[in-house]
Structures are given as C-alpha cells and as structure tokens.
C-alpha positions as CSV (number, residue, x, y, z in Angstrom):
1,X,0.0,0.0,0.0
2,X,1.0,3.6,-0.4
3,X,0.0,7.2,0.7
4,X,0.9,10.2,-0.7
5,X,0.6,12.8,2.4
6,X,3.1,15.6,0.7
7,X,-0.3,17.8,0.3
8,X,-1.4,17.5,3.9
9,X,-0.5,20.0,6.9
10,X,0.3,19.2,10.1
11,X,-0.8,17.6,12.4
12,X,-3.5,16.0,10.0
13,X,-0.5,14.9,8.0
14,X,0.9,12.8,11.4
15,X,-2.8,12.0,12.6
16,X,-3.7,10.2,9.1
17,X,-0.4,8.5,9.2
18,X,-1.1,7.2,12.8
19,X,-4.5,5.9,11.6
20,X,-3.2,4.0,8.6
21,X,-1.2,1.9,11.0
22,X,-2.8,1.2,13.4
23,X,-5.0,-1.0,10.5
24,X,-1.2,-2.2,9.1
25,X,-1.6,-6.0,9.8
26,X,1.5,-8.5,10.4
27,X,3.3,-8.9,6.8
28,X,2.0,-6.0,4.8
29,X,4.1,-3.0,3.7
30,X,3.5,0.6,4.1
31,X,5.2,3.3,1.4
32,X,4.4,6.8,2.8
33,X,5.6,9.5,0.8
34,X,5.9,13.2,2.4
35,X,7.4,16.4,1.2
36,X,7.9,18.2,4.9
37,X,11.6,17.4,6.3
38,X,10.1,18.2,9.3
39,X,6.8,15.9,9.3
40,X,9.3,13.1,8.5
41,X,11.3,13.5,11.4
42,X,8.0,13.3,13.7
43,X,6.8,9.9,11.7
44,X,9.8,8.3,12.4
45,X,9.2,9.2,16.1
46,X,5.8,7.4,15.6
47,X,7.1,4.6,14.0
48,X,10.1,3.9,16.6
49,X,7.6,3.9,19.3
50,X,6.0,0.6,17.8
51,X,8.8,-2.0,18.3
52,X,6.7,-4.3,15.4
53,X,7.5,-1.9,12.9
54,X,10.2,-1.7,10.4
55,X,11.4,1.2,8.2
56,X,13.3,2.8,5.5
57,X,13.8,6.2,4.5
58,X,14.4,7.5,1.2
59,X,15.4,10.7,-0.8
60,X,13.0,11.1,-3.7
61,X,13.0,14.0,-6.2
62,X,12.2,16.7,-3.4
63,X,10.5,14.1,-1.2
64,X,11.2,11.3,1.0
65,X,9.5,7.8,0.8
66,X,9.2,5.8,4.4
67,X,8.4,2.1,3.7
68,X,6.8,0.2,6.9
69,X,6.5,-3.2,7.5
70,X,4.6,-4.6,10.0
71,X,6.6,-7.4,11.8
72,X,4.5,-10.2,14.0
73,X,4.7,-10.6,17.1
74,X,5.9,-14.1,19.0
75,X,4.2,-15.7,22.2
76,X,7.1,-13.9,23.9
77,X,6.1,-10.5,22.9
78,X,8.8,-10.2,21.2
79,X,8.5,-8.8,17.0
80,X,10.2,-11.0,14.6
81,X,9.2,-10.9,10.7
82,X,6.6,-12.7,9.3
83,X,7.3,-15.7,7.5
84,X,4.6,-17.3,5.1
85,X,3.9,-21.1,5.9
86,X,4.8,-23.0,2.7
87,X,2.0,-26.3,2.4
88,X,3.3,-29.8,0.9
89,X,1.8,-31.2,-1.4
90,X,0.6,-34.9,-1.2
C-alpha cells in the first residue's frame, strides 16, 4: 500500500499516518511518501515507538519515501518478521 501525504498540513499529515497503522496488519508494507523534512522526522518518532515496525527512509525528487513493514509478534512479545507457511503437497 501507499499514501501520498506531501499535500497535507500538520498535524493532519501525522494524525492520518497514525490511523493507517494502526490497520497495518503482520506482513503488509507501508510506502508513505511526504514532502515536509520536518513531518518526516516526527513519523519516524511514531514509527520507533511501535517495536513491530520496520522502516526505510528515502530521498526522492524533493520528497522522501518511508516504507513500513509490520513485523509479527511471538508468544514472547517479542517482533520478529513474518514468515509465510509453505504447504506440501501430497
């Protein structure tokens, strides 16, 4: 998935960001894309509170792409990636 928030002020910018993951499931990937140096700095303070998340940041043409992945979460409590269970065949 991807979100373009470059046109958004904030905090609306950070408030629709925090909505989207919170509904980021174990597995998927996240692309945000923002134009504010500024608004990226306070996502990534939103994404490192959430030890299940991933990231990368990116310089792109006069904005900056953050992709998110959503790790799972063991019976520990502890985040580890999500792998996809591979079924034999009979």
């Amino acid at each position: 998935m991807e979100i373009n928030l470059s046109d958004m002020v904030w905090p609306v910018c950070l408030l629709r960001c925090n909505e989207i993951l919170a509904r980021l499931q174990p597995g998927e990937t996240l692309s945000i894309i923002v134009s504010d140096p500024d608004m990226v700095n306070n996502i990534l303070l939103l994404i490192k509170s959430q030890p299940d998340l991933q990231y990368n940041k990116a310089r792109e043409s006069g904005s900056y792409r953050i992709t998110i992945n959503r790790m799972g979460v063991n019976s520990d409590g502890v985040a580890e990636p999500v792998r996809e269970d591979i079924c034999e065949r009979s």
